[in-house]
C-alpha positions in Angstrom: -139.7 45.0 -76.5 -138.6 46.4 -79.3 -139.5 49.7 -78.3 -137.2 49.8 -75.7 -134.2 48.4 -77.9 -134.4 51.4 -79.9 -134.4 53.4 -76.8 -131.0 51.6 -75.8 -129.8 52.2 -79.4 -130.2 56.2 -79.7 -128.9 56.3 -75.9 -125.6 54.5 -76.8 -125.1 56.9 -80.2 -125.6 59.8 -78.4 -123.3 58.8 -75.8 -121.0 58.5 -78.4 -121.4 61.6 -80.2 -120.1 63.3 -76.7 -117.2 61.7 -76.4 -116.4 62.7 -79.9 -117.0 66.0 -79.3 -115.0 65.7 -76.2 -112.1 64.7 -77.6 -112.8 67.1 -80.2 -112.3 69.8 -78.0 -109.5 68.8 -76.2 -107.6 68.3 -79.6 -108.6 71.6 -80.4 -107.1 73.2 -77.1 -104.0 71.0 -76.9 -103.4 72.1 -80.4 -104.4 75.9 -79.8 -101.4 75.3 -76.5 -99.0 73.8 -78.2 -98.9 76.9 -80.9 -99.1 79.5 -78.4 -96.2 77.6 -76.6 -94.0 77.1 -80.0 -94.4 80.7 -80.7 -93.5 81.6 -77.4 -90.1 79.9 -78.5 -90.0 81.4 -81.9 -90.4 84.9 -80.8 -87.3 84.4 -78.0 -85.4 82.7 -80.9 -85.6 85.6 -83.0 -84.7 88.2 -80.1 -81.8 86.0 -79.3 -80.8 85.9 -83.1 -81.1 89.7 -83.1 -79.3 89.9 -80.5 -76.2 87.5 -81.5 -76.8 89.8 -85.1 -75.6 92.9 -83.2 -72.9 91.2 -81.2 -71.9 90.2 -84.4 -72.3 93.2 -86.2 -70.5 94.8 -83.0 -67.4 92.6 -83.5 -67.4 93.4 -87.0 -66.4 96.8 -86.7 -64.2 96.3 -83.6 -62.2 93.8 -86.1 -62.4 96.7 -89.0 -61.6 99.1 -86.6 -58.2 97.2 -85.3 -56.9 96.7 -88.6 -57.9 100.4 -89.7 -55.4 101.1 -86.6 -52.8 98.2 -87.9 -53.1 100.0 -91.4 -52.8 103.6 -90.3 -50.2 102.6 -87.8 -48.2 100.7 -90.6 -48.6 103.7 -93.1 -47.1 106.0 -90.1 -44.1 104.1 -89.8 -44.3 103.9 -93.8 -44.3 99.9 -93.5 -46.6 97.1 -95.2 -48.3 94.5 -92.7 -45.9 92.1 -93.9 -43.1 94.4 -93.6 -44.4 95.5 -89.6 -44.8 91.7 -89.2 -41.4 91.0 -90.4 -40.0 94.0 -88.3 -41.4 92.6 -85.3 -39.6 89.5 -85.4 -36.4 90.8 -86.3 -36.6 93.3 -82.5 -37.5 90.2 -81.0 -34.7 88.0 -82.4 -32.6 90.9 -81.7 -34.1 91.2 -78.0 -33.1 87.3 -77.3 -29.5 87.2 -78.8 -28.7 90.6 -76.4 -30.4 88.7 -73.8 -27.7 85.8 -74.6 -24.8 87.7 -74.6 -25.3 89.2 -71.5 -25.9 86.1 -70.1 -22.9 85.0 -71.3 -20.8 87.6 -70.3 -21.8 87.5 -66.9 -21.2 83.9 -66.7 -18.0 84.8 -67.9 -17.7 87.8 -65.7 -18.6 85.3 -62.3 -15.7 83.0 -63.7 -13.2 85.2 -63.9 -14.0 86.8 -60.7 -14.1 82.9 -59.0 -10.6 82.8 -61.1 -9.1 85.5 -58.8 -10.7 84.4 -55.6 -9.1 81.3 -56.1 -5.4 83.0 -56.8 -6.5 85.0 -53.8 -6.8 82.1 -51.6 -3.3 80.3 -52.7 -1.2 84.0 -52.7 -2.9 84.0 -48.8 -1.9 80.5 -48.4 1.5 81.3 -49.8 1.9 84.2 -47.4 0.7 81.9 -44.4 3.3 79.7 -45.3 6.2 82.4 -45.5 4.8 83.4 -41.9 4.9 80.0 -40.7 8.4 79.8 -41.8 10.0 82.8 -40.8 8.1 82.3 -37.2 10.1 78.8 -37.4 13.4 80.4 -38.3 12.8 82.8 -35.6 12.3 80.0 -32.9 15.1 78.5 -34.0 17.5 81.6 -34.0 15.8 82.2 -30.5 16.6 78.8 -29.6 20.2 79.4 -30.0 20.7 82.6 -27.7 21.4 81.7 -24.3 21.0 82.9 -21.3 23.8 83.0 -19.1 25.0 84.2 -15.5 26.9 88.0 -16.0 30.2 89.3 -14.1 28.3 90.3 -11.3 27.0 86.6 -10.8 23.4 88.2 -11.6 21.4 86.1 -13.9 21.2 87.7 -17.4 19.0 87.9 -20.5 19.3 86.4 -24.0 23.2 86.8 -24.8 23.2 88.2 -29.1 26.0 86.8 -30.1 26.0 88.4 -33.8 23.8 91.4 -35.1 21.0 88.8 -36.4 20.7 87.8 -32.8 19.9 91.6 -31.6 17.9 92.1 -33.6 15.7 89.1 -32.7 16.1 90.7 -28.8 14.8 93.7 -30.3 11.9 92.8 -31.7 11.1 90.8 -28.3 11.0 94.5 -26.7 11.6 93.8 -23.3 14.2 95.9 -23.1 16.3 99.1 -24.8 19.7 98.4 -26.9 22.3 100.3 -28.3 25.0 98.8 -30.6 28.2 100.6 -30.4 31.8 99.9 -31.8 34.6 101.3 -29.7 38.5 102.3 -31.1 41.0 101.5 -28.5 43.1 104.4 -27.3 40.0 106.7 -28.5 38.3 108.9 -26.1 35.2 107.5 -23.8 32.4 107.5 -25.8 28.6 108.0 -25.0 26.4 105.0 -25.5 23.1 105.7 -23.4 23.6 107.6 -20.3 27.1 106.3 -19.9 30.6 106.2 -21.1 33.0 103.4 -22.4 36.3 103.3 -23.6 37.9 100.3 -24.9 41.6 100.3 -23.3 43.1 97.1 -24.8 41.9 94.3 -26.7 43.6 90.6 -27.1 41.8 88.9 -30.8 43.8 85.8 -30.2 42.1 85.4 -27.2 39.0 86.7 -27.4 39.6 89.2 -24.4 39.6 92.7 -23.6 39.4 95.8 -21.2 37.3 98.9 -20.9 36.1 101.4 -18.9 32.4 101.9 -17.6 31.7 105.9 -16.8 28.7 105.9 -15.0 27.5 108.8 -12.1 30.4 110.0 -12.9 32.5 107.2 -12.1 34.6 105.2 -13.9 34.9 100.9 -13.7 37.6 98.9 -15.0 36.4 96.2 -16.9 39.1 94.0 -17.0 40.1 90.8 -19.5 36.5 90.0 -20.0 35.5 87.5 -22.7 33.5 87.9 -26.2 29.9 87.3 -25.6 30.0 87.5 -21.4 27.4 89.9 -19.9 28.9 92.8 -18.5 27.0 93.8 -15.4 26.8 97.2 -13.6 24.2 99.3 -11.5 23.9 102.8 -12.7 21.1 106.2 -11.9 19.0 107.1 -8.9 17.2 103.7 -8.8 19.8 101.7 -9.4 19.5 99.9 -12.5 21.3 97.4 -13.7 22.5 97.5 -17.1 24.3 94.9 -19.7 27.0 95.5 -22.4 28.1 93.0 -24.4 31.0 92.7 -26.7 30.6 90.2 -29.6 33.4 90.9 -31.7 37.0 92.2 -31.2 39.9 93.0 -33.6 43.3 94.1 -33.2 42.2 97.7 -32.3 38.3 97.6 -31.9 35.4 96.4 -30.1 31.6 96.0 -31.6 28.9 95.1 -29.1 25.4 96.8 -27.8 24.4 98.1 -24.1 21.4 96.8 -22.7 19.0 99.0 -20.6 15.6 98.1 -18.4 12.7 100.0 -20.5 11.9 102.3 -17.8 15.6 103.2 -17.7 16.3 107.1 -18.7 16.9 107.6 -22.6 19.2 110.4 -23.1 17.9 113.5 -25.9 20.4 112.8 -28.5 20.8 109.0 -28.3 19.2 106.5 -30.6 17.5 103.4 -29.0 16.7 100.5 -30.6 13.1 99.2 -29.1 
């Protein structure tokens, strides 16, 4: 029996001894591992340091280089750092107070232009309302010609009573007139393609008498009245013409003849159109 105790004894130490060892070795290769794994990292470490040296280094003379340039640049120019620093600003304050004024004077350029836009606008409006008027004067003056029945119991045109009121006929265009004043006792005289001659003339009354030459014959117009249409057919197509006589005097007669548009307009006569 106690044989085989001993037995159990040495079996249980040596078991023991090989774990030991065991562990032993895998200690020894974790270790061996780890150290191959840490300089694994050292070795990129330093290739990464070397590399971040150049970049460095690189950097370094891109910084020396630029400020060589800044100095040879400023000794060009015959200026300090300070001094090109300083002269900088100064363009650039310069650059932004031209920038203002021009600013400025356009704004002041768009105002006066607006300015005379506007004065524009109310000289137009002025002038619209000088046009409205005068088209309201003319209304009214046209408003006050009338249109009567002539000598010949034809109907007539507008009657001008004064020269304002030709004039208005005139510019209406629909037909030709000639103003003429006549001398009585004087020698016919050619207004248009005819002939009149004032034979008497009664001031008192408003009345007088003239003679018509037309195709070489002669009408009596007798005692007619200031302001009545005098009627008569003259030409190949037998048209009618008007003369009236809107003012009289002791020894003349002022009026205007009154032709179709179409009628014949002699070479040396004047027409009013």
């Amino acid at each position: 029996m106690a044989d085989e105790g001993a037995v159990h004894v040495e079996s249980e130490s040596s078991a023991g001894k090989w774990i030991l060892l065991l562990l032993a070795v895998l200690y020894v290769a974790g270790s061996g591992y780890f150290l191959f794994a840490l300089r694994g990292r050292l070795d990129k470490v330093n290739k990464d340091l070397v590399a971040s040296n150049s970049q460095i280094l690189d950097l370094s003379k891109r910084i020396q280089s630029a400020e060589a340039n800044d100095e040879a640049l400023a000794h060009q120019v015959g200026l300090t750092k300070k001094e090109l620093a300083t002269r900088s600003a100064e363009l650039q304050r310069q650059q932004r107070a031209a920038e203002a004024r021009l600013a400025e004077q356009e704004k002041q350029q768009i105002s006066a232009v607006t300015g005379e836009v506007a004065g524009v606008k109310t000289d137009v409006g002025g002038v619209k309302t000088d046009v409205a008027s005068t088209r309201a004067d003319l209304e009214a003056t046209k408003a006050k010609l009338e249109s009567t029945i002539g000598d010949l119991g034809l109907q007539s045109g507008l009657v001008a009573k004064t020269r304002d009121d030709l004039e208005i006929l005139k510019h209406k265009g629909d037909r030709n007139y000639y103003e003429f004043t006549l001398i009585k006792g004087a020698k016919p005289q050619p207004v248009s393609t005819v002939s009149l001659q004032l034979r008497k003339v009664d001031p008192k009354r408003g009345k007088f008498t003239l003679n018509v030459t037309s195709d070489d014959k002669t009408i009596e117009k007798k005692d007619r009245n200031v302001s009545e249409p005098i009627q008569f057919y003259t030409g190949r197509d037998h048209m009618l013409y008007e003369l009236v006589v809107w003012s009289v005097d002791k020894n003349k007669a002022s009026g205007y003849l009154s032709t179709p548009k179409n009628a014949p307009v002699p070479v040396t006569a004047s027409a009013s159109q």
